[in-house]
C-alpha positions, -999 to 999 in steps of 0.1 A, spaced: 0 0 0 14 33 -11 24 56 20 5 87 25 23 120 19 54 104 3 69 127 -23 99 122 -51 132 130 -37 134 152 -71 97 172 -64 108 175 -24 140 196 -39 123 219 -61 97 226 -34 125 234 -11 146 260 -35 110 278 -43 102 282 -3 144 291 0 139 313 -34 107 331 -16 123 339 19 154 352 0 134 381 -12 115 385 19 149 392 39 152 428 53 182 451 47 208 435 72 221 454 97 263 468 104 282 446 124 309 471 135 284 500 141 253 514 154 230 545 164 254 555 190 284 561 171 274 557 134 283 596 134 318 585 146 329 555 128 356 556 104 345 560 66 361 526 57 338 506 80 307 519 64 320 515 32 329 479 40 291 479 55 274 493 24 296 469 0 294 440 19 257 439 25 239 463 8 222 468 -31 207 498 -44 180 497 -69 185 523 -97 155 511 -120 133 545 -124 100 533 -111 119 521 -81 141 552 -84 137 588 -88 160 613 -109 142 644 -109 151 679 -114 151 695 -76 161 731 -65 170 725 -28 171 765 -23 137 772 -35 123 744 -30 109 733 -61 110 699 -83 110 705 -125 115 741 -129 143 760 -149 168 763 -125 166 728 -109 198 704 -113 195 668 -109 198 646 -83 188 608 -78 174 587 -47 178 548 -51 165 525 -23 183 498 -12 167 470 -24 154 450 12 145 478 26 108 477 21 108 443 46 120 456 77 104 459 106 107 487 131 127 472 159 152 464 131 147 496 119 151 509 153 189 494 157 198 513 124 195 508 82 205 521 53 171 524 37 184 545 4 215 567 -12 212 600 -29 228 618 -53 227 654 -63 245 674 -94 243 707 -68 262 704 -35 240 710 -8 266 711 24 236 721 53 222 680 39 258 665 35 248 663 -2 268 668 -37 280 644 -67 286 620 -46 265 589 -33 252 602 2 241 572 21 200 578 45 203 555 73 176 559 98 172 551 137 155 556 169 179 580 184 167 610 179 153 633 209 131 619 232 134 583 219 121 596 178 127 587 148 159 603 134 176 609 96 219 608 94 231 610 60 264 599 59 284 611 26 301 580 8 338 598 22 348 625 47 362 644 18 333 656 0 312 662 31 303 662 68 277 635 85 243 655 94 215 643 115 184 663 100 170 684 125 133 673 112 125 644 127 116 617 107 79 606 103 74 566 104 41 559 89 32 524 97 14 498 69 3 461 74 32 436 68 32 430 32 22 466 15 52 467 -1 68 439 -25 99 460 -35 120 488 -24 108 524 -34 122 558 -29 113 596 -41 113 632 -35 82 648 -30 75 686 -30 43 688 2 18 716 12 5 715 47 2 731 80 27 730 99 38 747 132 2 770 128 16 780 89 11 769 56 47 762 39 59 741 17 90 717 20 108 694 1 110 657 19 125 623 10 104 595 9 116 558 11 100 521 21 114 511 54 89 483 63 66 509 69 74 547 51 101 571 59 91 604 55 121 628 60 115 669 54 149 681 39 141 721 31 113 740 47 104 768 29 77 797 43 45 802 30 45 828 -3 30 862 12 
């Protein structure tokens, strides 16, 4: 009599690499070994590098991607005097959850054809890693320039807005700018923000400029 449940030694394989295939793509960004939120703004250059080449991938498919045109002075996206800059995500990032995300990722890398030394940012990849250590126990922004020599580390004054989705929302890593109206501290401005997939999404406000009189 034939035993219930038996299955090929060749079928059992291929079911195994599909279910190893599928949990390869649902694994979050990993996180440093050498580092953390308490001295990522202290670390030598070399061990994030060796971080971001070691572990990391950045997605530079447009779709996933974003290469506007972006004034960071005025605070505009498209217009005449905008230059270009790029924001790819890195590619597990939209799998996290926030107690990873918590302990410190990389959730994307930016590029912009304008320096921007207040944001750390130039033609050179800038790296957005995100943590809990901001004050008060928030949500914080570093962006860390790929080398000391182009730029300073800055942690962004703004705090960084975690908005929370069911496990799932995401299937891919996505990043953007985004040019938002809204109140804000009892005025109506409008600011330039970075936007990425972080389990949940990042929201990051990079310029805030006042409301046209």
């Amino acid at each position: 009599m034939a035993e219930r449940g038996a299955v090929p030694m060749g079928v059992a394989a291929g079911i195994c690499l599909v279910v190893v295939m599928a949990l390869e793509g649902q694994r979050p960004t990993p996180g440093p070994r050498t580092f953390g939120p308490a001295n990522v703004m202290t670390v030598p250059d070399s061990a994030i590098e060796q971080y971001v080449k070691d572990d990391l991938s950045f997605d530079a498919t447009l779709g996933a991607a974003d290469e506007p045109l972006v004034d960071f002075q005025r605070v505009e996206i498209g217009t005449e005097r905008a230059k270009l800059a790029r924001i790819q995500p890195e590619t597990k990032s939209y799998a996290l959850d926030s107690a990873a995300l918590a302990s410190g990722r990389i959730i994307a890398r930016i590029w912009s054809e304008v320096e921007v030394p207040s944001l750390g940012l130039g033609p050179w990849w800038t790296w957005w890693w995100v943590d809990k250590k901001g004050a008060g126990g928030t949500w914080r922004s570093v962006f860390i320039p790929e080398s000391a020599k182009y730029a300073r580390r800055v942690i962004l004054p703004e705090a960084l807005e975690l908005t929370r989705h069911v496990p799932g929302q995401w299937r891919q890593g996505i990043a953007r700018f985004w040019i938002v109206r809204d109140t804000y501290g009892g005025k109506d401005p409008i600011w330039l923000e970075t936007w990425g997939t972080c389990g949940s999404c990042c929201k990051q406000r990079l310029v805030i400029a006042p409301p046209s009189k």
